[in-house]
N, C-alpha and C positions, 0 to 999 in steps of 0.2 A: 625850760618848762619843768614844772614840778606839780607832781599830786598832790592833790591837797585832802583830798576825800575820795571815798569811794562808798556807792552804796548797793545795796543790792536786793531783789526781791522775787524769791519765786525761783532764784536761779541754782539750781542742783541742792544740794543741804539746807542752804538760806534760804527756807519757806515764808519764812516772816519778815518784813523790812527790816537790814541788819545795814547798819553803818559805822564802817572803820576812818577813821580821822588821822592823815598823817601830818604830826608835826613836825618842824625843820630835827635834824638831829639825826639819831636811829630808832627806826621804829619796827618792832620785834611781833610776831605772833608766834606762842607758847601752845603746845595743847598736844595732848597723846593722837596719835593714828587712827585714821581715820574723822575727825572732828572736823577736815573743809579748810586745813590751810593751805594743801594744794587750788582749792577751788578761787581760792583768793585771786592768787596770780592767773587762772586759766579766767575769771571773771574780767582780769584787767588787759587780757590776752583778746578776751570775746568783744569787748566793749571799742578796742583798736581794732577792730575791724577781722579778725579773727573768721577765715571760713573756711577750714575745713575739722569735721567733726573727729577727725581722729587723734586729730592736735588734743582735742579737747578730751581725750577718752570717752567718745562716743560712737554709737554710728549713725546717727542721723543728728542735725543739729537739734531738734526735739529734744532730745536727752537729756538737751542744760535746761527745761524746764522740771522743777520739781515734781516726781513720778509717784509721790505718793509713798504711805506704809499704813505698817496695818490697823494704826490708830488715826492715820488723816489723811486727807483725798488729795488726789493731785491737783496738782495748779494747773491752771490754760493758760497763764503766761510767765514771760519770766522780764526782768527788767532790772538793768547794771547802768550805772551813773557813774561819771567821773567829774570830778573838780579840779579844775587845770587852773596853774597860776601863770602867766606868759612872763618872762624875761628881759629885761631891755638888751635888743638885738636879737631876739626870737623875729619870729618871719610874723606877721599882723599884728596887730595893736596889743599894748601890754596890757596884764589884768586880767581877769578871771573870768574862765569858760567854760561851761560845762558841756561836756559830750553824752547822748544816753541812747541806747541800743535796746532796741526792745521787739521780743519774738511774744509771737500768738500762735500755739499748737494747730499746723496744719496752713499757716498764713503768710511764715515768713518773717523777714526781720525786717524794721525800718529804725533808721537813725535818725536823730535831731541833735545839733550844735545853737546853744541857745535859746531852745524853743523852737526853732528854727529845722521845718524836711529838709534832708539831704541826702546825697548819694553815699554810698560806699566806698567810694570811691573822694568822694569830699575826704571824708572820716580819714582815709589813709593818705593824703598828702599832708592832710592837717600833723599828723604824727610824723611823716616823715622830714618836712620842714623841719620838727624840734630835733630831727636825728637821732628820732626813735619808733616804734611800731610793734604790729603785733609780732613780728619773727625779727624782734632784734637782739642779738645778742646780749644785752642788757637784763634781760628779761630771761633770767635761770631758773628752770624748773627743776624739777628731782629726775636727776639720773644724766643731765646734759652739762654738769662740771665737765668729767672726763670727754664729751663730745668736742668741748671747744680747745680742750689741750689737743686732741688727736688732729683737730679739723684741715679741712683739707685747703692749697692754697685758694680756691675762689671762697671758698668759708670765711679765711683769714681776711680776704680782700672787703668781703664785705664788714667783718667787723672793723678795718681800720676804715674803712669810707664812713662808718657812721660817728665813729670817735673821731673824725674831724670836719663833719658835718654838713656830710655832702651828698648824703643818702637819697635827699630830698632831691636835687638835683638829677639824681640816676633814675628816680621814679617820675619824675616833670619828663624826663629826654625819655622816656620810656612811651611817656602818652604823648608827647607830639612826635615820635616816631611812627607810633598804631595811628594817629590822627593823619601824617601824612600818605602812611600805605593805603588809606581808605582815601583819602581825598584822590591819589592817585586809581586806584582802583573808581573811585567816582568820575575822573575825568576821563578814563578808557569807555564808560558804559555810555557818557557823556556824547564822546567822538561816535560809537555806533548808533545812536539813538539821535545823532546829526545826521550821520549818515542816511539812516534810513529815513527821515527825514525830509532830507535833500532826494530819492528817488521818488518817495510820495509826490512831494512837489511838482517834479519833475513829471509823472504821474498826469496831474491834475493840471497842470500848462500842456500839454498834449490834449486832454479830455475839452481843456479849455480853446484852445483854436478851436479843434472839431465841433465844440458847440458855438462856437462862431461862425464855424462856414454852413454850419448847419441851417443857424441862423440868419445868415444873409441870402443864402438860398431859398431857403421857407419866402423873405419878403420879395425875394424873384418872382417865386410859380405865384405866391397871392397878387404880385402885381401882376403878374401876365394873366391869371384869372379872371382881373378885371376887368384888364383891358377887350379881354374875349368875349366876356359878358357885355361890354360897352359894344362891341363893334355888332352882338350878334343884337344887341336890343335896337339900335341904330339902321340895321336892314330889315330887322321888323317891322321898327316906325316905318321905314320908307315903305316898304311892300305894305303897309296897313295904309298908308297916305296913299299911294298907288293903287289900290283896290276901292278906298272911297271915292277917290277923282272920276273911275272909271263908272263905279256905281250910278255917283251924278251921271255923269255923261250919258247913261245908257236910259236916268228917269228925265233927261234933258229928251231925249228923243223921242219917249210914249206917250203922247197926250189921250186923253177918252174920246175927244170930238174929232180926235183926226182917225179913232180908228177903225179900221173898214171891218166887218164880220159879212165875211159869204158864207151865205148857206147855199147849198148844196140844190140847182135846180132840178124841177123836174119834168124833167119829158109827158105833154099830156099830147092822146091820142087823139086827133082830131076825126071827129064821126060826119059824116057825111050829113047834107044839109036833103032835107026830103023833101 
């Protein structure tokens, strides 16, 4: 994989759209102290994925937006482009791709490969497959010559894992290692959330008899209800049939012409005949 270009806008010195072009060969930036040719590399440092702001001599990643002076106002964003040439035996399709990184004061950064949202995470496998990134030894700032002579053996290990191309690898077994602690850690919350579960269940098959015997007892008493009400309406008929039978019977026996009315006689005194 090889740069091809890099451009930049807004990001710390480079207020203006500034584009550097690198041809096959060596290509050199010149220029007294202080003119942004450290910013170059920290630009090509941010745009690999680069996050932490001290790498970058900052303290907040804000910082790599341009802050202003006292003839021009500050930027609200900042935005670095890369131009990537792919390799035959590079990890995806050969040919040219562009990567670009871009923060908004206050918002955050988001990446796109291609046009194309992607994670942070995209961005550094993509680098790491070429067996390069933003913390690769490849990548010499000022003052980190003598750091790589001193470095210590996991230092060393990592610069020879990336000079033979395998860095890529260390970072894929890195994320299906977090991806399997979490799926493991998913399947333990998995098992207790079975578990509980299975006593709800268990639960609600108890509630569920009970409201069975509940229910077949309910159609017990409504049916013996009924039957109550059938047997007490059933000696009503009868005692009501039995009261009319007897009624006849009693207007079967009062006729008007048979009936006798005594009145009460009365004693007259018989008077003597003169």
């Amino acid at each position: 994989m090889r740069i091809r270009r890099l451009k930049l806008s807004g990001f710390k010195s480079f207020v203006e759209p500034s584009e550097l072009r690198i041809e096959p060969g060596l290509t050199g930036v010149v220029g007294p102290n202080g003119c942004g040719k450290s910013n170059l590399l920290e630009a090509i440092r941010w745009v690999m994925g680069e996050g932490s702001p001290k790498s970058l001599r900052g303290g907040g990643m804000d910082d790599v937006i341009f802050a202003g002076t006292a003839t021009r106002p500050p930027r609200d964003f900042a935005e670095v482009s890369i131009l990537l040439e792919r390799q035959p035996g590079d990890e995806g399709p050969t040919g040219e791709s562009e990567v670009v990184r871009r923060i908004e004061r206050g918002s955050g950064s988001a990446y796109r490969i291609d046009g194309r949202d992607v994670r942070a995470k995209d961005v550094s496998l993509l680098f790491a497959d070429a067996a390069t990134g933003a913390h690769s030894p490849a990548l010499v700032s000022q003052g980190k010559v003598g750091s790589i002579i001193s470095a210590k053996p996991t230092e060393r290990r990592l610069l020879l894992e990336e000079a033979a191309g395998i860095s890529g690898l260390h970072a894929r077994r890195k994320d299906a290692e977090q991806k399997l602690r979490a799926t493991e850690t998913n399947l333990s919350r998995l098992a207790e959330l079975l578990s509980d579960q299975e006593q709800r269940a268990a639960q609600l098959r108890r509630q569920a008899r009970a409201a069975e015997r509940y229910r077949q007892l309910s159609d017990k008493i409504r049916a013996a209800e009924a039957r109550l009400v059938h047997a007490r309406w059933v000696e009503a008929d009868l005692a009501a049939t039995a009261a009319l039978k007897e009624a006849k019977d009693a207007e079967g026996k009062w006729h008007p012409c048979r009936a006798q009315w005594q009145t009460p006689s009365r004693h007259r005194t018989k008077q003597p005949h003169r």
